[in-house]
LOGUGU-264212 format. One record per residue (C-alpha): residue number from 1; residue in three letters; x, y, z. Coordinates in steps of 0.2 Angstrom, whole numbers. Each point is the difference from the previous one (the first is absolute). Layout:
N
lofi num = NUM | residuo = Ala | east = X | north = Y | up = Z
...
//
This chain:
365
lofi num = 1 | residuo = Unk | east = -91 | north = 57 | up = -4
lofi num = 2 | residuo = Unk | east = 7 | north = -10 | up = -15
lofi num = 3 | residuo = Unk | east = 4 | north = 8 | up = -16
lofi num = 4 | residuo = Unk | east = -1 | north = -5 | up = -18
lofi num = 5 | residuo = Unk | east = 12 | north = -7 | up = -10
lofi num = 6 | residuo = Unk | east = 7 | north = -2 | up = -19
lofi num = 7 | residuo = Unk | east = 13 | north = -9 | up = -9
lofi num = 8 | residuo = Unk | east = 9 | north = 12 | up = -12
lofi num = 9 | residuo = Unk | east = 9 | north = -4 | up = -16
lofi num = 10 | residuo = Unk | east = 20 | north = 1 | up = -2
lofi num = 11 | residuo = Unk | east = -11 | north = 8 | up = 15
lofi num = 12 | residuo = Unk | east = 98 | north = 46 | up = 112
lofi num = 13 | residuo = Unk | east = 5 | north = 2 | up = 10
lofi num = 14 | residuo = Unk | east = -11 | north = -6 | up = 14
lofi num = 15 | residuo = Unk | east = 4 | north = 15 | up = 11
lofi num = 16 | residuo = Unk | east = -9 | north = 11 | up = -13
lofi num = 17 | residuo = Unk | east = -13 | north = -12 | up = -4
lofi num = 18 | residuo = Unk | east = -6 | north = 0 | up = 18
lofi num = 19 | residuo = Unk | east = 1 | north = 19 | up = 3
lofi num = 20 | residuo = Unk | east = -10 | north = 4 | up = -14
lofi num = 21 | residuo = Unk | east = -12 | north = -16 | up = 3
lofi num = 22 | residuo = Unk | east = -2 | north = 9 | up = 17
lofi num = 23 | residuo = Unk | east = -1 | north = 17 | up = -3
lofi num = 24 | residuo = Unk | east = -16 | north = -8 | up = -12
lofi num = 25 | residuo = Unk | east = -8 | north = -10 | up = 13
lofi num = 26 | residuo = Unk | east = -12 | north = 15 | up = 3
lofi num = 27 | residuo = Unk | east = -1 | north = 4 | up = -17
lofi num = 28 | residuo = Unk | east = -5 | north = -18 | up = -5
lofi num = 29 | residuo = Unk | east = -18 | north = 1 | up = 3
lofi num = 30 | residuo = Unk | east = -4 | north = 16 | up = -11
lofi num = 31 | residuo = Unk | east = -1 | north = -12 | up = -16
lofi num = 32 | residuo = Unk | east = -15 | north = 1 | up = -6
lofi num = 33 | residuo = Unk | east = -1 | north = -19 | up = -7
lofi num = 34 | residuo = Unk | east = 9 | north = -15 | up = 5
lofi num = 35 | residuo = Unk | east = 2 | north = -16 | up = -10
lofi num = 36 | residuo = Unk | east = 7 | north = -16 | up = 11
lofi num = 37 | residuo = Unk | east = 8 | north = -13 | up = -9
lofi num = 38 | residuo = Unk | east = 4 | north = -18 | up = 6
lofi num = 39 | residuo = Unk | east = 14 | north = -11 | up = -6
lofi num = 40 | residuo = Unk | east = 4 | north = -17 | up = 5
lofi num = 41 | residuo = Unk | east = 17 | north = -13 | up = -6
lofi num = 42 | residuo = Unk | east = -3 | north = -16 | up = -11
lofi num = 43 | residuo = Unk | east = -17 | north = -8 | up = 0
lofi num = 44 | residuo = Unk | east = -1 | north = -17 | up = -8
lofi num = 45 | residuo = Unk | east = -19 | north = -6 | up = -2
lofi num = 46 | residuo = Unk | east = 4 | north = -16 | up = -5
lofi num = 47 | residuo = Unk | east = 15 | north = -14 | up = 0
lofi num = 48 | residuo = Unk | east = 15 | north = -5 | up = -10
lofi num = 49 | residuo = Unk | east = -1 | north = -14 | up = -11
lofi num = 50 | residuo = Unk | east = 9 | north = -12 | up = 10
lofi num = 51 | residuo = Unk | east = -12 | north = 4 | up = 16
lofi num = 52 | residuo = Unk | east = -16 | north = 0 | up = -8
lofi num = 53 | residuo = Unk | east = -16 | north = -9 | up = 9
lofi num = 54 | residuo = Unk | east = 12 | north = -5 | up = 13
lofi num = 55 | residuo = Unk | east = -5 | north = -1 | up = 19
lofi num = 56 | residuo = Unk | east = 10 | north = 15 | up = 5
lofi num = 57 | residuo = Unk | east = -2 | north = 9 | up = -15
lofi num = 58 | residuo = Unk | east = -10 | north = 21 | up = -2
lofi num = 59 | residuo = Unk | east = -11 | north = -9 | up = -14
lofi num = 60 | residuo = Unk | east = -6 | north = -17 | up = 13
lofi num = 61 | residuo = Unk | east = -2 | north = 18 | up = 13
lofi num = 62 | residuo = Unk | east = -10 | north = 9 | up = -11
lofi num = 63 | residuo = Unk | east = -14 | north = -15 | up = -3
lofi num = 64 | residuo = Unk | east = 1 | north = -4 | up = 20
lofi num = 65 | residuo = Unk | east = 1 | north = 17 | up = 10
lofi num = 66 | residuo = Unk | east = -10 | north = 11 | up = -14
lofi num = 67 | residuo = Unk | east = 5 | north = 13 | up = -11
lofi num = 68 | residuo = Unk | east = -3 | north = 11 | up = 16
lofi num = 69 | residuo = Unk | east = 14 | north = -5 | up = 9
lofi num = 70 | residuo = Unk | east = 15 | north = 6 | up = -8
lofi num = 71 | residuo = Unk | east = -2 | north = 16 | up = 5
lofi num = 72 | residuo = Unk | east = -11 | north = 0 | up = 14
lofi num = 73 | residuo = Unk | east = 12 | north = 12 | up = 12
lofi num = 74 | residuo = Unk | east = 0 | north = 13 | up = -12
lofi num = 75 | residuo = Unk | east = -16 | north = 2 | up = -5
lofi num = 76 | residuo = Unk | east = -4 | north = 16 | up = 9
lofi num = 77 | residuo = Unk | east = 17 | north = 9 | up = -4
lofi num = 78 | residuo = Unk | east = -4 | north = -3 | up = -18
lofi num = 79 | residuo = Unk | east = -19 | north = 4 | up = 0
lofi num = 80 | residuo = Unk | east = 5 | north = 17 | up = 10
lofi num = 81 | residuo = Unk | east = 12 | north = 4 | up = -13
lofi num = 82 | residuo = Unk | east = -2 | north = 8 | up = -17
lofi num = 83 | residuo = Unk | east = 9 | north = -12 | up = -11
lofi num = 84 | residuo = Unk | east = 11 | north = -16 | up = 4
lofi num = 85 | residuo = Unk | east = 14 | north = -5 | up = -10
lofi num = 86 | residuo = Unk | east = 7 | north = -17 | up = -1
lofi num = 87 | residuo = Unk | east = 12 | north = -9 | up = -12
lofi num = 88 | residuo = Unk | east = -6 | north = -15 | up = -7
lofi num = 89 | residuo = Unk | east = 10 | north = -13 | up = -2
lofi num = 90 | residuo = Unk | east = -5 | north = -13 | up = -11
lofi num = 91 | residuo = Unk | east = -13 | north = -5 | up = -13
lofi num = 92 | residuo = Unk | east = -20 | north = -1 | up = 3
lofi num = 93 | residuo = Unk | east = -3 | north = -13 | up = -15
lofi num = 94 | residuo = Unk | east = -10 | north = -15 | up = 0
lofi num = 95 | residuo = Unk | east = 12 | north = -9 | up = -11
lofi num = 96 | residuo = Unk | east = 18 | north = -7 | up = 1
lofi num = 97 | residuo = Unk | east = 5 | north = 3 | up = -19
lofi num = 98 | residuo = Unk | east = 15 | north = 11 | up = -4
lofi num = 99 | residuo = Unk | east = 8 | north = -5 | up = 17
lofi num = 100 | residuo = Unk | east = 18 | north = 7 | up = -2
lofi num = 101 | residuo = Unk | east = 8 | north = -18 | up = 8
lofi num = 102 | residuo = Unk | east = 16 | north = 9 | up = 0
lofi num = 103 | residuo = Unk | east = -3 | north = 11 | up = 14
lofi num = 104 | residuo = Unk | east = 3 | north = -9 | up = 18
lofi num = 105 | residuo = Unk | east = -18 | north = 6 | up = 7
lofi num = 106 | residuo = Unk | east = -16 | north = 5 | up = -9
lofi num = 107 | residuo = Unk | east = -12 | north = 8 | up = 10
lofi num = 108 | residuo = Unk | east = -20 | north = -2 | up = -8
lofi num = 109 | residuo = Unk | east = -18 | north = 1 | up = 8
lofi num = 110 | residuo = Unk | east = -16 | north = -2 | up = -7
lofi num = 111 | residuo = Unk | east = -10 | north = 12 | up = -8
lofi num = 112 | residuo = Unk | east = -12 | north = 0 | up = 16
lofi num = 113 | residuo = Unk | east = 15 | north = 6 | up = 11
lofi num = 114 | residuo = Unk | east = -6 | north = 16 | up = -5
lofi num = 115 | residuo = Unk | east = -13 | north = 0 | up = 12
lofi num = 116 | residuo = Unk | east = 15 | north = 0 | up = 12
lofi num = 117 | residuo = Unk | east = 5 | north = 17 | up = -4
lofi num = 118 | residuo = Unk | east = -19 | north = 6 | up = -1
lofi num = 119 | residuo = Unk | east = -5 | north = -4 | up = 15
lofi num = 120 | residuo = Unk | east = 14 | north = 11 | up = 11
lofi num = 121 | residuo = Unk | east = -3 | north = 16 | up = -12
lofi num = 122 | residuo = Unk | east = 16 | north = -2 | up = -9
lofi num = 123 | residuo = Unk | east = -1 | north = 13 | up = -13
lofi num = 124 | residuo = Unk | east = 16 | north = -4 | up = -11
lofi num = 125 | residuo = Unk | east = 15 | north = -11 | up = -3
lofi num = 126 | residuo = Unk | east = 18 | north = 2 | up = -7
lofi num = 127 | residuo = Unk | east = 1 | north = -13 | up = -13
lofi num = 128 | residuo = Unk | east = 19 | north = 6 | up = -5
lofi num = 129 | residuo = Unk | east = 9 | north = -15 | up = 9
lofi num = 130 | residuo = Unk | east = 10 | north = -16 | up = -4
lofi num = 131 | residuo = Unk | east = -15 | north = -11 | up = 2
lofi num = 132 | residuo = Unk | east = -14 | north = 7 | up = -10
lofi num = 133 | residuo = Unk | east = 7 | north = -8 | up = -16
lofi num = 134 | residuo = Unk | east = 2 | north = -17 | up = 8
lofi num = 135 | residuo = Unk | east = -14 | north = -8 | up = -10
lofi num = 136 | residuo = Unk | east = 4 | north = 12 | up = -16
lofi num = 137 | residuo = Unk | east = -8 | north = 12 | up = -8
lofi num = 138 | residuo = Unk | east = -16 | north = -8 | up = -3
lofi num = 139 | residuo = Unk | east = -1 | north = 0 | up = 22
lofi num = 140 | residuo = Unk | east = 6 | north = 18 | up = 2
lofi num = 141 | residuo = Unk | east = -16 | north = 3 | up = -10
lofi num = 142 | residuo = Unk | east = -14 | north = -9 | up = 9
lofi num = 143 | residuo = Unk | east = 10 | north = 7 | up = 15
lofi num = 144 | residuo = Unk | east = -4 | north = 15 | up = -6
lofi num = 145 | residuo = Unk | east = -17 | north = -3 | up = -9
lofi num = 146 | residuo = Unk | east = -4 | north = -8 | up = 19
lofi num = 147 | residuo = Unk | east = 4 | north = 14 | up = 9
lofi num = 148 | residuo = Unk | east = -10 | north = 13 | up = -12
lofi num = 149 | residuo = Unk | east = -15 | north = -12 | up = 1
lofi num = 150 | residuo = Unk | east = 3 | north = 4 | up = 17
lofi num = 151 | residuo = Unk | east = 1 | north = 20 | up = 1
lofi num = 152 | residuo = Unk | east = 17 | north = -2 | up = 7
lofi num = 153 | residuo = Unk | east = 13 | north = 12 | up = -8
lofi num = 154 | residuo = Unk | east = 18 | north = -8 | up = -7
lofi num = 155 | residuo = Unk | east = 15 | north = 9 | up = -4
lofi num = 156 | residuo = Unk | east = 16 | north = -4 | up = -9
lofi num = 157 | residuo = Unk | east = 15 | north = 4 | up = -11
lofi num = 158 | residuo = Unk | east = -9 | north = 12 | up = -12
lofi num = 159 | residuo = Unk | east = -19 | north = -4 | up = 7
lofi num = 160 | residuo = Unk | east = -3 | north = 14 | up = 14
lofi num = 161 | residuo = Unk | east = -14 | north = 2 | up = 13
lofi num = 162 | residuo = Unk | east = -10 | north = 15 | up = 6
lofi num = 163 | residuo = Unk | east = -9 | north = 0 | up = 14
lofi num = 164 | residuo = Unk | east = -13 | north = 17 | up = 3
lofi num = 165 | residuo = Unk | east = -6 | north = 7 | up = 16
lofi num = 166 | residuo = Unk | east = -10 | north = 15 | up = 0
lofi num = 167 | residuo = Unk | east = 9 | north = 7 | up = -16
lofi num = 168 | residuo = Unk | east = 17 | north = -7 | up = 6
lofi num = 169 | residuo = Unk | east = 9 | north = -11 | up = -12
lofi num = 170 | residuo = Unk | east = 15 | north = -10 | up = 6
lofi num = 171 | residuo = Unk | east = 8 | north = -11 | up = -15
lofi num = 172 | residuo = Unk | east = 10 | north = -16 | up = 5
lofi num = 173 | residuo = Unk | east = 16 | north = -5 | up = -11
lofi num = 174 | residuo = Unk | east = 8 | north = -17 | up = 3
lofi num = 175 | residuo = Unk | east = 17 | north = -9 | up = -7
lofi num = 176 | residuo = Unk | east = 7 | north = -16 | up = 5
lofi num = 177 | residuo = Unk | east = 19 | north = -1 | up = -3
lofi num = 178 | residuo = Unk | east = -1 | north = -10 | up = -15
lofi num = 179 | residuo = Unk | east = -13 | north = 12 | up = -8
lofi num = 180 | residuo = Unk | east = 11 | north = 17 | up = 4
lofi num = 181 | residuo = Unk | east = 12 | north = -6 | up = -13
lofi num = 182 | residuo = Unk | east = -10 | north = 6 | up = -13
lofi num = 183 | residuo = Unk | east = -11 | north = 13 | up = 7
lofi num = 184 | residuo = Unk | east = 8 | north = 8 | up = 13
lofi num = 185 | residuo = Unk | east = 3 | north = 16 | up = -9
lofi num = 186 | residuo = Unk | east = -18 | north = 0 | up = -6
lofi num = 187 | residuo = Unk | east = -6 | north = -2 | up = 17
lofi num = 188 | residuo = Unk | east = 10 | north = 16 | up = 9
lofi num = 189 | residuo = Unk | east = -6 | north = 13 | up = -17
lofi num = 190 | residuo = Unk | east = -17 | north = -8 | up = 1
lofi num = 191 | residuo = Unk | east = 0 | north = 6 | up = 21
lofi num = 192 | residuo = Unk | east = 8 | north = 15 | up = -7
lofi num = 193 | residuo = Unk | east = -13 | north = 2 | up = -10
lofi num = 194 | residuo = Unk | east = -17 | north = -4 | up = 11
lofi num = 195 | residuo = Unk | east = 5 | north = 12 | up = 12
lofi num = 196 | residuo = Unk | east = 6 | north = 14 | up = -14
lofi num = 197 | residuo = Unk | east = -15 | north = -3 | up = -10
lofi num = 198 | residuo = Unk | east = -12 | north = -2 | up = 18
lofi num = 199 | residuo = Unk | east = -7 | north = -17 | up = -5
lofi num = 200 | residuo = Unk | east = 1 | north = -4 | up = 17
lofi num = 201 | residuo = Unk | east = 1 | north = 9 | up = 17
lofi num = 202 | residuo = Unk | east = 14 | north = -11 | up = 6
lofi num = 203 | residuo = Unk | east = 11 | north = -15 | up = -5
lofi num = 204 | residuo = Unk | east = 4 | north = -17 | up = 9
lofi num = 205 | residuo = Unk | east = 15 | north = -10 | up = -10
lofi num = 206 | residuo = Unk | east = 1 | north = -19 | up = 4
lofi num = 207 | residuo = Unk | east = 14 | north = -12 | up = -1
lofi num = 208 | residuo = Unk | east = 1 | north = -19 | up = 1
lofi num = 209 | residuo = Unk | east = 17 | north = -2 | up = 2
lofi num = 210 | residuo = Unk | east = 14 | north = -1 | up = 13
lofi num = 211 | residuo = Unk | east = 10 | north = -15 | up = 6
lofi num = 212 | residuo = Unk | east = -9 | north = -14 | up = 8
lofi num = 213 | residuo = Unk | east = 5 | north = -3 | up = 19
lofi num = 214 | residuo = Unk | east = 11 | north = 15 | up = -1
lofi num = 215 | residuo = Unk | east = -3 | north = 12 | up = 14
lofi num = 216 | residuo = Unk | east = 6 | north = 14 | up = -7
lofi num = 217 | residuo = Unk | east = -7 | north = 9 | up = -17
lofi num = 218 | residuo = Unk | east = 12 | north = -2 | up = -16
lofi num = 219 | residuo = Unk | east = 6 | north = 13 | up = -12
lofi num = 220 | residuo = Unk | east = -14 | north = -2 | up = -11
lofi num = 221 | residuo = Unk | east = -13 | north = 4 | up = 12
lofi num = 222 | residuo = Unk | east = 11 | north = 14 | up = 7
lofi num = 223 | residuo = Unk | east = 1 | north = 5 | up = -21
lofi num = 224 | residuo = Unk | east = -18 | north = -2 | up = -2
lofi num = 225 | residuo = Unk | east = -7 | north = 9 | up = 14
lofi num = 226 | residuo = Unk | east = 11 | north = 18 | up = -1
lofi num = 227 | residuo = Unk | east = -6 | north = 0 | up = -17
lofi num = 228 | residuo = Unk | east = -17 | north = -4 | up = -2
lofi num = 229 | residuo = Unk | east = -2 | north = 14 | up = 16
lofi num = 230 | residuo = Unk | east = 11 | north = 12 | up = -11
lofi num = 231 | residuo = Unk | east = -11 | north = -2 | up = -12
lofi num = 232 | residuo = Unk | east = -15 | north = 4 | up = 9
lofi num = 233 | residuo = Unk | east = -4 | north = -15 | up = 9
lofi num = 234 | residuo = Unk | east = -9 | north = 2 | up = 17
lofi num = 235 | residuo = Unk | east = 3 | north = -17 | up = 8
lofi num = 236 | residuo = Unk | east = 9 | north = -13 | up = -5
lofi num = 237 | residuo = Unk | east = -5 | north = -17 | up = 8
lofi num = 238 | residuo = Unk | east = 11 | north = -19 | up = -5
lofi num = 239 | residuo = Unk | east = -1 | north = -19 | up = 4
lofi num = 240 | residuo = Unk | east = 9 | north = -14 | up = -6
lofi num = 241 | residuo = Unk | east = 13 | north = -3 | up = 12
lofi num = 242 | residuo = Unk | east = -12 | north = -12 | up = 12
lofi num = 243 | residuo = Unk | east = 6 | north = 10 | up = 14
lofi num = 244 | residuo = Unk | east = -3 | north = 17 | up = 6
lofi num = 245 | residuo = Unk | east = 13 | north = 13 | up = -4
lofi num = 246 | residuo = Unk | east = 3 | north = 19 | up = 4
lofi num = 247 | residuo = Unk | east = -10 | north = 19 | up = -2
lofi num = 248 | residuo = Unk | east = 12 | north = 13 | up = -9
lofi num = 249 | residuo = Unk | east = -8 | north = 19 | up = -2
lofi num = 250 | residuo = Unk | east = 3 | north = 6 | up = -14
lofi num = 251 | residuo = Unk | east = -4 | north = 19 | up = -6
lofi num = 252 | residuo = Unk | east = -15 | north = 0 | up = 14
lofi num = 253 | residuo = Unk | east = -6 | north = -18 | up = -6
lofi num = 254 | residuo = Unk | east = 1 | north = -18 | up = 6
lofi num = 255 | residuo = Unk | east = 8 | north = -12 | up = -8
lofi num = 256 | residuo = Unk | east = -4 | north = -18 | up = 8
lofi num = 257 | residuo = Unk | east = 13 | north = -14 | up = -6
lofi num = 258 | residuo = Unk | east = -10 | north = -16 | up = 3
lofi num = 259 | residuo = Unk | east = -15 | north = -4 | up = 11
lofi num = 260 | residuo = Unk | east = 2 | north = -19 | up = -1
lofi num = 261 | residuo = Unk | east = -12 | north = -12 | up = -2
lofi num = 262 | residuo = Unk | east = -18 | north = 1 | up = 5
lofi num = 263 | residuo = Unk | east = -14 | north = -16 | up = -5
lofi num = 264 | residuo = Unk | east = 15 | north = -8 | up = -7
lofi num = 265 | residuo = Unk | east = -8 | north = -17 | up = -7
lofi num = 266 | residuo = Unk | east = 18 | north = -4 | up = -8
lofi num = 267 | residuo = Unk | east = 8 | north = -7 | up = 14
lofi num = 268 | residuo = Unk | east = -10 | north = -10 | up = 17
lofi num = 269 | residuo = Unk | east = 15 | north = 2 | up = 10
lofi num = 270 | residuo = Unk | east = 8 | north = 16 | up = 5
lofi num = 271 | residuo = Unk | east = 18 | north = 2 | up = -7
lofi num = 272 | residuo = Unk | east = 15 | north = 7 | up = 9
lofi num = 273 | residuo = Unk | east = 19 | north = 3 | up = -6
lofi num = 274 | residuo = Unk | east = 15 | north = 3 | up = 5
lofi num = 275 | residuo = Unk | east = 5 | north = 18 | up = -2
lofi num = 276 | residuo = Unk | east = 16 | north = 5 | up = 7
lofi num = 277 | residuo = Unk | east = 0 | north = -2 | up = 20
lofi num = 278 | residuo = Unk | east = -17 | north = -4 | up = 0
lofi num = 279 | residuo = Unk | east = -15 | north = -5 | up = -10
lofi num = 280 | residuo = Unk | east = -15 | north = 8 | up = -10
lofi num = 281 | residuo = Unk | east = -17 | north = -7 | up = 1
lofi num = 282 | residuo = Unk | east = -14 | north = 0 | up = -12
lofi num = 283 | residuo = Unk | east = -13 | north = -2 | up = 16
lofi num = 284 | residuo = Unk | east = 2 | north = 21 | up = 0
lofi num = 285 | residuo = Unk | east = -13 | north = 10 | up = -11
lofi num = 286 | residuo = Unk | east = -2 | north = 20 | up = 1
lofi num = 287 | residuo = Unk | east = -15 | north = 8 | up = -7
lofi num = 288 | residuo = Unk | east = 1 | north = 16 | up = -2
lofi num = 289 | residuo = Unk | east = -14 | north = 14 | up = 0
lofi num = 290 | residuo = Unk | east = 2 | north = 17 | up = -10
lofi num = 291 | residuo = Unk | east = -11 | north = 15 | up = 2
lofi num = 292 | residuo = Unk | east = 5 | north = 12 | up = -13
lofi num = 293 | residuo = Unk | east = -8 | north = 18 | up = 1
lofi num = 294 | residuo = Unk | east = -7 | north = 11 | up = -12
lofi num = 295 | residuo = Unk | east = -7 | north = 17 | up = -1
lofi num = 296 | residuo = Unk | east = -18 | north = 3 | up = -5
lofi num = 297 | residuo = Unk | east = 8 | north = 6 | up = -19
lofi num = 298 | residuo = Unk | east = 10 | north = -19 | up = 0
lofi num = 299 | residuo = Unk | east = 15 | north = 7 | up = 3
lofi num = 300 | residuo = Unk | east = 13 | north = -14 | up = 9
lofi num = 301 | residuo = Unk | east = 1 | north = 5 | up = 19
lofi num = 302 | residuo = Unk | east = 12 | north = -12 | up = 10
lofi num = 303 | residuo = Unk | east = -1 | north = -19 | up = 4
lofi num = 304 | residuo = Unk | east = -1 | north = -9 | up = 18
lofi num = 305 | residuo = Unk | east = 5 | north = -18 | up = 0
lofi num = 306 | residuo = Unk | east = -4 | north = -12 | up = 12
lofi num = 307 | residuo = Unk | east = 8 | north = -17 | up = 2
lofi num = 308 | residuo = Unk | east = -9 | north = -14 | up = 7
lofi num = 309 | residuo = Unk | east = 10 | north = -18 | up = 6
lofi num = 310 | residuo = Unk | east = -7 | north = -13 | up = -3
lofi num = 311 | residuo = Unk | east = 6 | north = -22 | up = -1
lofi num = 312 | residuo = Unk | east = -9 | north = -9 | up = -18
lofi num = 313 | residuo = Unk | east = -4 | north = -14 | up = 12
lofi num = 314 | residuo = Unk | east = -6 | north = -3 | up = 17
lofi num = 315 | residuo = Unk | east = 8 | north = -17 | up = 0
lofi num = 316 | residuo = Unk | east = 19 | north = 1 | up = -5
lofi num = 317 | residuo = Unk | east = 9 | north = -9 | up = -5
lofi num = 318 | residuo = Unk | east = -16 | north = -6 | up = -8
lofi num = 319 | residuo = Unk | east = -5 | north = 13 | up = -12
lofi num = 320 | residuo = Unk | east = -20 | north = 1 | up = 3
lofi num = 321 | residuo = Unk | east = -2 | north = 13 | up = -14
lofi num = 322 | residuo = Unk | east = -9 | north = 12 | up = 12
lofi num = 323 | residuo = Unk | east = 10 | north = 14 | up = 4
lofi num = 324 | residuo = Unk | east = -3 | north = 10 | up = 17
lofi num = 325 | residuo = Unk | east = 4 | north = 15 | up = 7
lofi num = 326 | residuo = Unk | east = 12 | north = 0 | up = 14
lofi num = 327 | residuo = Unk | east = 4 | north = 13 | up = 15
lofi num = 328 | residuo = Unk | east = 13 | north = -1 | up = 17
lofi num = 329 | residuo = Unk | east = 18 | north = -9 | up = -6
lofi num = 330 | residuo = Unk | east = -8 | north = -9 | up = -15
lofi num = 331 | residuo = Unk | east = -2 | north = 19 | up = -7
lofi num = 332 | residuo = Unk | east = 15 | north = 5 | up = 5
lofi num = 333 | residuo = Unk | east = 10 | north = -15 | up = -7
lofi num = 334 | residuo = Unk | east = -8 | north = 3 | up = -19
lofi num = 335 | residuo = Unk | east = 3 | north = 22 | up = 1
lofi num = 336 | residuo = Unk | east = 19 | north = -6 | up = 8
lofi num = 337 | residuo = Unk | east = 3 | north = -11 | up = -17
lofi num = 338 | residuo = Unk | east = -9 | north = 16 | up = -9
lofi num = 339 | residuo = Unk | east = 13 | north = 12 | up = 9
lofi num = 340 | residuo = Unk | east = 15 | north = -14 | up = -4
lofi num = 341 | residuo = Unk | east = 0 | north = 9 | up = -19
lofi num = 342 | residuo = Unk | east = -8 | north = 18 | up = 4
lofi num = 343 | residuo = Unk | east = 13 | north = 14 | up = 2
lofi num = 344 | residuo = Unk | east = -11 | north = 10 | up = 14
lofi num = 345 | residuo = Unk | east = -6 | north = -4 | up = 15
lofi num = 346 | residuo = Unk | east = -19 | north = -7 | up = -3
lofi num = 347 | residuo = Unk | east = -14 | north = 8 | up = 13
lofi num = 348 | residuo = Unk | east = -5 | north = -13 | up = 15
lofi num = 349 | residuo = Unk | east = -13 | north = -12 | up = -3
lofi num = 350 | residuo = Unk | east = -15 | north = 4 | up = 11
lofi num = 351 | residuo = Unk | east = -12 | north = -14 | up = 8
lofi num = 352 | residuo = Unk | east = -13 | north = 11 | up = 3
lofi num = 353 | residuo = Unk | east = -2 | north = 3 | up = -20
lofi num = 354 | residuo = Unk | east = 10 | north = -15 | up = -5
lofi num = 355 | residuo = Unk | east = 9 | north = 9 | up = -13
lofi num = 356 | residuo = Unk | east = 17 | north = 11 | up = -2
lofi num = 357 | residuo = Unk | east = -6 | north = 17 | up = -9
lofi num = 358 | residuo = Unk | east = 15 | north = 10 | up = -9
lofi num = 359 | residuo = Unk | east = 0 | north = 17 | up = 3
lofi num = 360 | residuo = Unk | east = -10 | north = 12 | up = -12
lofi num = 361 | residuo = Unk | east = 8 | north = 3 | up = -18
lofi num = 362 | residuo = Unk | east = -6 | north = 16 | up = -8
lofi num = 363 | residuo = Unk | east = 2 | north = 1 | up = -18
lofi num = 364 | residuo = Unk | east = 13 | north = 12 | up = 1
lofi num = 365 | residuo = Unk | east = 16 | north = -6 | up = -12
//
């Protein structure tokens, strides 16, 4: 059952992570109300500039295929859930004034490309990224006038997001790395705050940040999760990077460095790149799936993530902008790239429920 939403204003050990997500397992189901979250990577519903109306292009896609299409595999999963998360990446204007021509891509979709979103029960978007300003600010705003018209929630910088479920708030915080500069310290009292002053029942903090077709996390990432969850974060969720990077736990909450792209209209081929011995591929997406648990009084329980694998094309190298789930060895080489940068041993993925699920993480600090 899906909740409601609202835009706000300004608004390890592994050893003992695992005995304690064990000795819960039991425990897990005595939460009286469960909210279950779903996060994808980088979702660009349009084209850059340079691509625009071209043969191969997400926009020429869009007009052939259907607005359907897109995201046609994951239509259940996201109808099942309570809320779905994606970070937009891009403009939705119908006009090509205030192009920043500086920038090497700028990502834009028409206004209509809404209807994209809509029709797979996307409930909000992360707009704090490097690409919502590609048209300027006059395209941030009909971005964001777009999405409203549209009842999907948008968060960023100082612009938060609540969604409610049976009396359950969760508020949604997002920076891009460029946008921390000035507002990081007001973002990690504002969490401080929420939880202190119980505006909301649990936090998730978002970054856009990280280095592209890097593996492994960077400081800032490392910086920014440890204090938004110090802070009173309850998950913290990043993209960026293209690729998909490690899981940390941190003070009995997950910390997911980069889930890599997703309906990634920016590029119609997938990119690999050199990285040390080997080579890191943009063909891998994770989504991942959060069930945080509440008592009947609201009280923050305990989270269980699950990852899902999954290719953003069904036609590499050929990026088909229509991501899919995958299982055997095609799941198993996406979690191998997620365990390349985690510090514990991730669980097995599992055919059967064609999904990895971490252990159960009790709210216990």
């Amino acid at each position: 059952m899906k909740g409601n939403g609202r835009k706000g204003n300004g608004i390890r050990r592994f050893g003992a992570w695992l005995a304690a997500g064990l000795l819960f397992l039991g425990g897990s189901a005595a939460a009286d109300k469960t909210v279950k979250l779903t996060f994808t990577g980088d979702c660009t519903i349009g084209s850059d500039s340079s691509t625009y109306g071209l043969p191969t292009s997400f926009v020429t896609a869009a007009y052939e295929k259907g607005f359907d299409y897109f995201f046609a595999n994951f239509r259940e999963m996201f109808a099942q859930d309570d809320c779905t998360i994606i970070n937009l990446e891009g403009v939705l204007s119908d006009y090509k004034s205030n192009e920043n021509t500086h920038k090497l891509f700028r990502f834009r979709g028409p206004t209509e490309f809404v209807g994209i979103l809509k029709s797979v029960s996307i409930e909000a978007a992360c707009l704090a990224n490097n690409h919502t300003g590609d048209f300027g600010a006059p395209g941030l705003k009909r971005t964001q006038e777009t999405l409203d018209a549209a009842g999907i929630g948008w968060f960023r910088v100082q612009d938060s997001y609540t969604f409610e479920k049976d009396g359950i708030r969760i508020r949604f915080f997002a920076m891009d790395t460029t946008s921390m500069h000035a507002n990081y310290g007001w973002l990690k009292n504002e969490i401080a705050r929420v939880k202190r002053e119980k505006e909301a029942n649990a936090v998730v903090a978002v970054l856009h940040g990280g280095t592209e077709y890097d593996a492994k996390r960077n400081d800032t990432q490392i910086k920014f999760a440890n204090q938004c969850i110090e802070n009173g974060a309850d998950l913290v969720i990043m993209h960026h990077p293209h690729v998909v990077q490690g899981i940390d736990i941190i003070n009995q909450r997950v910390a997911c460095y980069s889930l890599g792209n997703f309906v990634f209209g920016g590029n119609d081929m997938i990119r690999e790149e050199p990285y040390r011995s080997s080579k890191v591929t943009s063909l891998y997406s994770l989504v991942v799936q959060a069930e945080l648990h509440f008592a009947d009084n609201g009280t923050y329980k305990g989270q269980r993530i699950s990852l899902y694998p999954a290719f953003i094309s069904g036609s590499p190298p050929q990026n088909d902008f229509q991501p899919r789930l995958v299982t055997g060895d095609e799941a198993r080489a996406v979690l191998a790239a997620v365990q390349f940068d985690t510090p514990f041993t991730l669980p097995d993925f599992k055919d059967k429920i064609g999904k990895a699920v971490l252990p159960y993480l009790p709210a216990e600090r």
